[in-house]
FIKELO-527341 format. One line per 3 residues: number of its first residue (from 1); their letters; for each residue x, y, z negated of N, C-alpha, C. Coordinates in nm, 2 decimals. Layout:
N
NUM = a = X:Y:Z:X:Y:Z:X:Y:Z | ... .
This chain:
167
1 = xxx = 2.09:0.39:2.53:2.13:0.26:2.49:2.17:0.18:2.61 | 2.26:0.14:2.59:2.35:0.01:2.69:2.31:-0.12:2.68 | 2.25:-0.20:2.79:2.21:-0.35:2.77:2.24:-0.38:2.90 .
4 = xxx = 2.24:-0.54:2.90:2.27:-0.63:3.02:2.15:-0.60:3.11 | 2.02:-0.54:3.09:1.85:-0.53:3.14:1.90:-0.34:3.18 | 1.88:-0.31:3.30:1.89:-0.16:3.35:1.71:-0.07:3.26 .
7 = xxx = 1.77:0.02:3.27:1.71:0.15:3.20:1.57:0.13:3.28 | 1.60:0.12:3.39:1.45:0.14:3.45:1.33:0.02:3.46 | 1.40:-0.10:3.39:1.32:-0.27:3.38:1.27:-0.20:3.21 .
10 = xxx = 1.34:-0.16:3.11:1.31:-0.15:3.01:1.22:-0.05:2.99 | 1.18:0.09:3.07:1.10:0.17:3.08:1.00:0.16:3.12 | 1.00:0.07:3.20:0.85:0.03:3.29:0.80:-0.06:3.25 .
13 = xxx = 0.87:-0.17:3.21:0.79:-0.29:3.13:0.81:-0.42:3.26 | 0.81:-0.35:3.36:0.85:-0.41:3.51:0.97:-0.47:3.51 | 1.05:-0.60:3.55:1.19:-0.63:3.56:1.18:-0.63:3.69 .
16 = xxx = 1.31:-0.59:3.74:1.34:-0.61:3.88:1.40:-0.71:3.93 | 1.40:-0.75:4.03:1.46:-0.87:4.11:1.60:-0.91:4.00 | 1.71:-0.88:3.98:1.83:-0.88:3.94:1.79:-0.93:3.75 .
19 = xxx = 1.73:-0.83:3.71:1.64:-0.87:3.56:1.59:-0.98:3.54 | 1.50:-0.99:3.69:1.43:-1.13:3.65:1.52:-1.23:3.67 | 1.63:-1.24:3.79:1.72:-1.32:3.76:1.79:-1.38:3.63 .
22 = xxx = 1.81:-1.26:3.58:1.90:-1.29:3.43:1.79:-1.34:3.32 | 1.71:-1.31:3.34:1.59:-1.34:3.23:1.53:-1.54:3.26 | 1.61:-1.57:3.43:1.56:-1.69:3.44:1.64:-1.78:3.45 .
25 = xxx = 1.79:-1.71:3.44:1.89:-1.82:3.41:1.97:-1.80:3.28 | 1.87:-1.74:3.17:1.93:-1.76:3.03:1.99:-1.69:2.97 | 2.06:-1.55:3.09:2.17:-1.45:3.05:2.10:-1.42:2.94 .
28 = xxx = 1.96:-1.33:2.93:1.88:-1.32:2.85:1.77:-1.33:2.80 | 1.68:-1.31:2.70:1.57:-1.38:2.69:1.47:-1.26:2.66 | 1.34:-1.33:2.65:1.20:-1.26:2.62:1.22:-1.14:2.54 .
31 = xxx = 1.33:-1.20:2.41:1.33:-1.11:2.25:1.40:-0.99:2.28 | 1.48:-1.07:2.37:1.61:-0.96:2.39:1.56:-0.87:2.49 | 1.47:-0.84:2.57:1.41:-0.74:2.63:1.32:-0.67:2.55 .
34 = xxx = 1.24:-0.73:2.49:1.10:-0.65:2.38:1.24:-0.61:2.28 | 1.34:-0.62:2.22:1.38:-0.58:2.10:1.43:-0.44:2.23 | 1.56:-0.47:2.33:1.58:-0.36:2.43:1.52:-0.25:2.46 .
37 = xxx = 1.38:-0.27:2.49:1.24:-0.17:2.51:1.23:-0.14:2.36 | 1.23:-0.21:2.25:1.18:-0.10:2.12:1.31:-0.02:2.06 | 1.41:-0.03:2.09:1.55:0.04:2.11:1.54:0.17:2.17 .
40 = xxx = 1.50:0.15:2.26:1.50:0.25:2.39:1.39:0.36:2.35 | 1.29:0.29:2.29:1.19:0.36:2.25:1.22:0.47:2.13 | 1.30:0.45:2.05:1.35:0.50:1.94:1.46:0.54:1.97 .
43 = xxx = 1.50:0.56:2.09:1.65:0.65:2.11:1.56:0.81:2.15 | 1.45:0.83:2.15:1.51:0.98:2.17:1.47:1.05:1.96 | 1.39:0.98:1.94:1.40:1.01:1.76:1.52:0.99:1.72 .
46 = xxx = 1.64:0.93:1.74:1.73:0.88:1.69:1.83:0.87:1.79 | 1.90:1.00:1.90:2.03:0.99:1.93:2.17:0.92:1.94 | 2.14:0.91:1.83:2.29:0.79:1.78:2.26:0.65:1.90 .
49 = xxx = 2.12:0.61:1.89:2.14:0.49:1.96:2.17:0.50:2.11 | 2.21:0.58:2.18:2.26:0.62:2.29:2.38:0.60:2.38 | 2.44:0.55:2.23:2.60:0.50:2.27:2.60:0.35:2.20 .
52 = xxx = 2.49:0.29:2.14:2.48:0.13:2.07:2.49:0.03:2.26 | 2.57:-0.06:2.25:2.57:-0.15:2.36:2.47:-0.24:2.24 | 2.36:-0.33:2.36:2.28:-0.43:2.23:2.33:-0.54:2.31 .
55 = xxx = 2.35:-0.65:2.26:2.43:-0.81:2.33:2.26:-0.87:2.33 | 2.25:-0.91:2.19:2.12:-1.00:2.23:2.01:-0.98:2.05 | 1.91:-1.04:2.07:1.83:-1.08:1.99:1.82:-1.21:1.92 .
58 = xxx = 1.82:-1.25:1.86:1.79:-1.40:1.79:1.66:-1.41:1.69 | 1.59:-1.46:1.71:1.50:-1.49:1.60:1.48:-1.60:1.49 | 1.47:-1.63:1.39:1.49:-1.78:1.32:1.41:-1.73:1.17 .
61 = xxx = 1.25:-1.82:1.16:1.22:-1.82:1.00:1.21:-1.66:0.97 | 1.17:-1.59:1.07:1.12:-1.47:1.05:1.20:-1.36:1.01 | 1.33:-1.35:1.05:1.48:-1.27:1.03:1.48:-1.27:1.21 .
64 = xxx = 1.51:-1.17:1.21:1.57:-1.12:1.33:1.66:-1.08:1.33 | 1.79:-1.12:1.40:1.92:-1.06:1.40:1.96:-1.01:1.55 | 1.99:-0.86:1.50:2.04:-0.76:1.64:2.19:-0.78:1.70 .
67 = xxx = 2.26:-0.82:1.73:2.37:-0.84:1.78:2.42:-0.70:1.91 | 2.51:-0.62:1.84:2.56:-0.51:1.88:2.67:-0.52:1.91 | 2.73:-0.42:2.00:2.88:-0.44:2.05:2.99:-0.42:1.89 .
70 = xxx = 3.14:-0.42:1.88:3.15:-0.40:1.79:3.18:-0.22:1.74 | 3.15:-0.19:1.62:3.15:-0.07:1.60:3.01:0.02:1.55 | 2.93:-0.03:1.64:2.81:0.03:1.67:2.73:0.00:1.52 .
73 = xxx = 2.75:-0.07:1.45:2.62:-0.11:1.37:2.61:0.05:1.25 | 2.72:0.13:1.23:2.66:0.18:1.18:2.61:0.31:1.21 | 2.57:0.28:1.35:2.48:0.38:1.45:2.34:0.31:1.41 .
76 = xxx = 2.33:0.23:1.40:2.21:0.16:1.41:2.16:0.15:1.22 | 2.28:0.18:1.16:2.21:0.14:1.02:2.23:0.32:0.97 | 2.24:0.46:1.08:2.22:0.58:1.05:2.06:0.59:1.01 .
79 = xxx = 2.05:0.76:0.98:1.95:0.80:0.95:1.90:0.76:0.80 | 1.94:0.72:0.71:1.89:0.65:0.63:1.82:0.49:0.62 | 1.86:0.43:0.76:1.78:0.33:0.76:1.69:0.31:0.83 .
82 = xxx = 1.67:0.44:0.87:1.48:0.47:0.92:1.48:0.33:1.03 | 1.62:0.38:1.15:1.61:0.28:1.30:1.55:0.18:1.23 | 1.60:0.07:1.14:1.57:-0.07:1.11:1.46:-0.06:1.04 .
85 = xxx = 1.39:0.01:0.96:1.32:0.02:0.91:1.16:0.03:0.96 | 1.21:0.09:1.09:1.11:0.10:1.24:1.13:0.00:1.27 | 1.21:-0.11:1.34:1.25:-0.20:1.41:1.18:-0.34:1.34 .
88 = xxx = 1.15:-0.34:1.18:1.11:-0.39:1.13:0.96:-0.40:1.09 | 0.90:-0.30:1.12:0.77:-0.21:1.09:0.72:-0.29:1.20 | 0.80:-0.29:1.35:0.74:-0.32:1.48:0.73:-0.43:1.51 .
91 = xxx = 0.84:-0.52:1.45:0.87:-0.66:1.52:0.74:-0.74:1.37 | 0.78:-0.69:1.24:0.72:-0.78:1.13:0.79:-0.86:1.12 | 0.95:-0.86:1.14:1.03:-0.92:1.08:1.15:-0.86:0.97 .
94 = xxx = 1.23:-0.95:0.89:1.33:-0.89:0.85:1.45:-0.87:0.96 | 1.51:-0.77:0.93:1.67:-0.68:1.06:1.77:-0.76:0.93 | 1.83:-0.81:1.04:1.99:-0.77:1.02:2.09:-0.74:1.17 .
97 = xxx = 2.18:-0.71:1.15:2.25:-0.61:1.23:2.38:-0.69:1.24 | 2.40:-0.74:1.32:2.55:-0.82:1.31:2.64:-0.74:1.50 | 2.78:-0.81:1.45:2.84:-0.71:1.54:2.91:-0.83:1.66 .
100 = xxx = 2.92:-0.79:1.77:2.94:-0.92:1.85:3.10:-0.88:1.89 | 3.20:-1.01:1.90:3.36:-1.03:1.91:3.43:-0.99:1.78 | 3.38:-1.01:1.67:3.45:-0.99:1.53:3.50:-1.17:1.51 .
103 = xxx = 3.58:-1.17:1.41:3.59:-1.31:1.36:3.50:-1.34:1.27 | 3.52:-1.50:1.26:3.39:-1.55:1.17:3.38:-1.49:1.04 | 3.50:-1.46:0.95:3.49:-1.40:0.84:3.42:-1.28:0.86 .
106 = xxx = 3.46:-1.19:0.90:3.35:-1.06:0.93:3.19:-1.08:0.97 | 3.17:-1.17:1.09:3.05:-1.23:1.11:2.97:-1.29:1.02 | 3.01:-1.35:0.94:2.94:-1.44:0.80:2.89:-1.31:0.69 .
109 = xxx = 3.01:-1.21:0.67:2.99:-1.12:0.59:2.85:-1.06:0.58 | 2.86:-0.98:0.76:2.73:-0.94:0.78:2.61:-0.98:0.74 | 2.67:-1.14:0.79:2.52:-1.23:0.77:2.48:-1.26:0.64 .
112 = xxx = 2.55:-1.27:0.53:2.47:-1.30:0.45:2.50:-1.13:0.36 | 2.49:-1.03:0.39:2.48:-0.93:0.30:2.31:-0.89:0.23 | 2.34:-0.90:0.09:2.38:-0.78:0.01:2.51:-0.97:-0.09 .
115 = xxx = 2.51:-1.06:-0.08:2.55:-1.11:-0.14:2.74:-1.16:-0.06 | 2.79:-1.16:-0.19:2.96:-1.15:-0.16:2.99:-1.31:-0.12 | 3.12:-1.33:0.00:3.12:-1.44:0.01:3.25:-1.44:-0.08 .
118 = xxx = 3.26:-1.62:-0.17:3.38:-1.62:-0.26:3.50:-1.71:-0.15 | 3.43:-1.77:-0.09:3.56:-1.88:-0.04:3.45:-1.93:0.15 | 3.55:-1.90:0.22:3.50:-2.01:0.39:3.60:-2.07:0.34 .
121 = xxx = 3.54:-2.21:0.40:3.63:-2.37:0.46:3.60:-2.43:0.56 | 3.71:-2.46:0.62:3.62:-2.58:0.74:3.67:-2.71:0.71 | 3.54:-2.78:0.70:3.56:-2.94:0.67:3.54:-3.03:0.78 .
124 = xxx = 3.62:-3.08:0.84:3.62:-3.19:0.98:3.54:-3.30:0.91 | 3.45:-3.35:0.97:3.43:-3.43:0.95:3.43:-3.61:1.08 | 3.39:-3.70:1.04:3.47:-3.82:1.07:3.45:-3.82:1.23 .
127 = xxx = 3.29:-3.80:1.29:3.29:-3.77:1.38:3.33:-3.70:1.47 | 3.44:-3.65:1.44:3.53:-3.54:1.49:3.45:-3.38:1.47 | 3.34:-3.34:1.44:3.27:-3.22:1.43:3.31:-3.18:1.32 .
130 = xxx = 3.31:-2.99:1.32:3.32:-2.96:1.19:3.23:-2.87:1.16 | 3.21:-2.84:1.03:3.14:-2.77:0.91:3.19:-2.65:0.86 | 3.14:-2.50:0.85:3.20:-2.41:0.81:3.11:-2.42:0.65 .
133 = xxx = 3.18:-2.40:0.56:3.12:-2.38:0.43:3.18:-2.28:0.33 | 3.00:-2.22:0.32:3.03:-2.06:0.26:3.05:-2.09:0.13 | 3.05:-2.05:0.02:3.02:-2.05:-0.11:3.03:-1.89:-0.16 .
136 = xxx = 2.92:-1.83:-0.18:2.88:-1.76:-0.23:2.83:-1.73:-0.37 | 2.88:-1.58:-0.40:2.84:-1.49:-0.54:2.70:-1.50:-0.56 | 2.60:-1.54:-0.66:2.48:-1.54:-0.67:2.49:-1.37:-0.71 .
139 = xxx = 2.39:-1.27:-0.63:2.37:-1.18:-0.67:2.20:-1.14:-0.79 | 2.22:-1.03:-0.83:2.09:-0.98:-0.91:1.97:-1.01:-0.79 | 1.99:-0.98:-0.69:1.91:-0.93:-0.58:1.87:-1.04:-0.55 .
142 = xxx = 1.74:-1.04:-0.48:1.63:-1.18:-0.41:1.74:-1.24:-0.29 | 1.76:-1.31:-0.33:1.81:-1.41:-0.22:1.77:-1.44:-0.08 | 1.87:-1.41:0.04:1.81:-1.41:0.21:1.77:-1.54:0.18 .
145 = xxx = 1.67:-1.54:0.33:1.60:-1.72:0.36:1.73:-1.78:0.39 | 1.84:-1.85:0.33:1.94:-1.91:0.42:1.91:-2.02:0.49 | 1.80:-2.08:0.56:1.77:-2.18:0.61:1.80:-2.09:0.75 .
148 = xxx = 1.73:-1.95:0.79:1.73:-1.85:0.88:1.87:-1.84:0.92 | 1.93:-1.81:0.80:2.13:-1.77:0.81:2.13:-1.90:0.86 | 2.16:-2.00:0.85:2.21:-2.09:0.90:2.21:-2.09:1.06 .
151 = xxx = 2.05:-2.12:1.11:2.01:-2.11:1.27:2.04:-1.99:1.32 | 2.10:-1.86:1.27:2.12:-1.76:1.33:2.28:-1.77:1.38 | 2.32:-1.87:1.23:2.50:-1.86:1.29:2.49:-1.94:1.40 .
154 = xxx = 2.42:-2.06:1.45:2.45:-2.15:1.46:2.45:-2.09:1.64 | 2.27:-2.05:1.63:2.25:-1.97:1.75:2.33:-1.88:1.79 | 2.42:-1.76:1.74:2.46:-1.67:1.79:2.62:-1.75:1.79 .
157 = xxx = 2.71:-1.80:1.70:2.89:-1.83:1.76:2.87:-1.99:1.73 | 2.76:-2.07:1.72:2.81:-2.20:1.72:2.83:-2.23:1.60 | 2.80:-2.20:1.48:2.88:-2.22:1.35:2.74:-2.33:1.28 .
160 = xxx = 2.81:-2.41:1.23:2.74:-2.55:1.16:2.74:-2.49:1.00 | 2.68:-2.42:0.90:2.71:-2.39:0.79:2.65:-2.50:0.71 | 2.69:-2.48:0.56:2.71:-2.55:0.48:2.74:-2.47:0.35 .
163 = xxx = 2.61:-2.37:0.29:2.62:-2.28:0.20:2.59:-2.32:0.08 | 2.68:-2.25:-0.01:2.67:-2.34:-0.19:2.68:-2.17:-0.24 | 2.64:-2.19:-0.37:2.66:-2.07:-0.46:2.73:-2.11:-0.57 .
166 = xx = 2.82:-2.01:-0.63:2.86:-2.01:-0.72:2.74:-2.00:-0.89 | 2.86:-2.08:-0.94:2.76:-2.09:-1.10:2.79:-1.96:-1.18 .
């Protein structure tokens, strides 16, 4: 596995001078080394993750979202699932898998899957800021926390959502 944290900070549990630098000016954070280290942990049961680059971690409302170079996710959603299924076993959160440098439409996809998006808009609003707004297919299936989707877009590309469902 490929990360901004060297092989040998993630094996030891030790960060090195350069690690701790990035760990103390923000490059990255606490999650994103413990998620890095339980990656690493699960690369020799699971090969594939060998060639996953991991960007970062986010956490929000008990959803964890993994942020992977683009391509990779479905290295990470191999095996039947098991990786996330471990990853989830470990952390006690819910996985989602999102992919880093796609456009917002692809990005949103990810984010709110198993349910379809019908329409994005961006609404300006007066203060000059704007609003991305999803409106989404109610599916059969239990509904994500979207309070979580929200702070995850907002944390990982800056995105203000504004999610409706269809009737």
């Amino acid at each position: 596995m490929k990360t901004a944290l060297c092989n040998f900070c993630l094996k030891s549990g030790i960060l090195c001078s350069k690690c701790q630098g990035k760990l103390k000016s923000g490059e990255v954070s606490e999650a994103d080394f413990e998620i890095a280290r339980l990656l690493l942990s699960l690369e020799e049961k699971y090969p594939s993750l060998q060639d996953v680059y991991f960007h970062k971690a986010i956490e929000a409302n008990g959803l964890l979202a993994v942020v992977v170079k683009r391509g990779d996710v479905p290295r990470l959603l191999g095996y039947g699932g098991k990786i996330l299924k471990a990853l989830g076993e470990k952390t006690g959160k819910t996985i989602r898998v999102l992919e880093h440098g796609v456009d917002d439409r692809k990005f949103l996809e990810d984010l709110f899957v198993p349910l379809r998006i019908l329409t994005i808009n961006t609404i300006w609003l007066p203060d000059g800021t704007t609003e991305t707004r999803v409106i989404l297919r109610r599916g059969r299936r239990r509904t994500p926390n979207v309070k979580a989707l929200k702070k995850i877009a907002q944390k990982v590309r800056g995105i203000t959502l504004r999610v409706e469902f269809s009737r």
